[in-house]
Residue, then its C-alpha position, 0 to 999 in steps of 0.5 A: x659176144x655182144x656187150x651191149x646192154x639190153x634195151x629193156x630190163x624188166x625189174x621183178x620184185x620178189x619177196x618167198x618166191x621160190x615156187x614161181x622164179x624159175x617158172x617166171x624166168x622160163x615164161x619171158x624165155x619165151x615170151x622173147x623168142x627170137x629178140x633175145x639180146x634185146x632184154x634181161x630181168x632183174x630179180x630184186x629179193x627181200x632176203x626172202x628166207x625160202x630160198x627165192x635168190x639162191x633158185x635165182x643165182x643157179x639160174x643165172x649162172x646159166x643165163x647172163x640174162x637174169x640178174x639177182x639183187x638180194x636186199x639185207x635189211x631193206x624191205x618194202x615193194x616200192x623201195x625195190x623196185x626203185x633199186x632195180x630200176x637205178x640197177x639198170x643202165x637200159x633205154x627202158x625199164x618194165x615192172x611185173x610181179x614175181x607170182x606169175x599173174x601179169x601178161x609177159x607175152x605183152x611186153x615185147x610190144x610194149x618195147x616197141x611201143x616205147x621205141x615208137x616214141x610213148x614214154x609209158x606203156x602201161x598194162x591195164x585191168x579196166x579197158x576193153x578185153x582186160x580183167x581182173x580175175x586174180x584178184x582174190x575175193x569180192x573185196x579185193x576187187x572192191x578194194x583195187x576199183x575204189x583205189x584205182x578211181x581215187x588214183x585217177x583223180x589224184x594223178x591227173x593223168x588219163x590212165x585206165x589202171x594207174x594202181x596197176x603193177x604192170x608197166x614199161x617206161x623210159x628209164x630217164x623219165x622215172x629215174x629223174x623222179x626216184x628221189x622225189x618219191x616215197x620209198x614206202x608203198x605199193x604202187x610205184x606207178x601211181x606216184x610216177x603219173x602224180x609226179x611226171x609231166x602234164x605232156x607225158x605220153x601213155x599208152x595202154x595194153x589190156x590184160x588178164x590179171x591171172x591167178x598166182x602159180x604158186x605162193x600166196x598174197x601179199x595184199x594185207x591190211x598194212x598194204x591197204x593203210x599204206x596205199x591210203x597213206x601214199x594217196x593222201x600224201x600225194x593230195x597233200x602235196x599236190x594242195x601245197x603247189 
């Protein structure tokens, strides 16, 4: 039996869920054909009350594969996948949503591109042959392009889609920054790019953001003020430096 760790474990944030775990789980199944030992998921579940971890530990006593991190009395997207990350004890780490609507089949490249030697791949909306045709509504898609020009300028970095939630990094490189960022939010890699080195090396992988398997949106006013909140902290801090 091999005991070494997966090269790449892939944090799932997971909140009602239920419908689309097992589906998500079967999908990188397959996605990682043939490269099995080379990665593991890590469902992170908010206490979800219909029952989204409970479907997950009966698929992990099958399947060493996926392992099940049930929050009590901690919520929030970003404080997840924090834990998830600090979780983990792979070279890299990869970020995706629990609802089925980011591309697994990219993310066996995006490990080699990271063992080639870039310290971010991220999956992107808004380069050439991506869309954003999951996004619900003429105002969310108005919403998410504003966020994302005002998270271009913010960060510094040059990234197509820096509000995206679908991305793999060096392990090290986002870990050594968790402490510095704010457990409140939703984009988890707008503050990584705001706060990493000017040096970081990014790659992009464009995407089809698909529609939801099953369940329904989290994007809400409260997601949208939090997102704002987090930008002007990161001005505000950036302006004091």
């Amino acid at each position: 039996m091999n005991n070494s760790p997966a090269l790449l474990s892939i944090v799932v944030p997971a909140y009602n869920e239920a419908g689309n775990v097992e589906r998500v789980f079967q999908s990188l199944c397959r996605a990682w054909e043939g490269r099995e030992g080379e990665w593991e998921m890590i469902l992170v579940d908010d206490n979800s009350p219909d029952g989204t971890s409970r479907i997950a530990r009966t698929i992990a006593q099958e399947d060493i594969r996926l392992r099940v991190i049930r929050r009590i009395g901690r919520r929030g997207l970003t404080s997840a996948v924090m834990e998830g990350i600090l979780s983990s004890s792979a070279h890299f780490v990869a970020v995706m949503d629990g609802d089925g609507q980011h591309d697994e089949t990219l993310l066996p490249r995006m490990l080699d591109m990271l063992v080639d030697g870039a310290d971010l791949v991220v999956g992107t909306r808004y380069a050439q042959g991506g869309a954003a045709d999951g996004l619900s509504g003429k105002y969310r898609e108005w919403l998410s392009k504003l966020g994302t020009k005002v998270a271009q300028k913010i960060s510094g970095k040059s990234c197509s889609d820096p509000m995206s939630g679908f991305f793999a990094v060096r392990r090290e490189l986002i870990e050594e920054l968790i402490p510095t960022m704010r457990t409140k939010g939703f984009k988890i890699l707008f503050e990584f790019l705001a706060k990493s080195p000017s040096n970081l090396t990014i790659r992009e992988l464009p995407f089809v953001f698909k529609d939801r398997l099953a369940g329904e949106s989290k994007l809400s006013f409260a997601v949208i003020q939090e997102a704002i909140i987090q930008s002007l902290v990161l001005l505000v801090n950036r302006a004091r430096k």
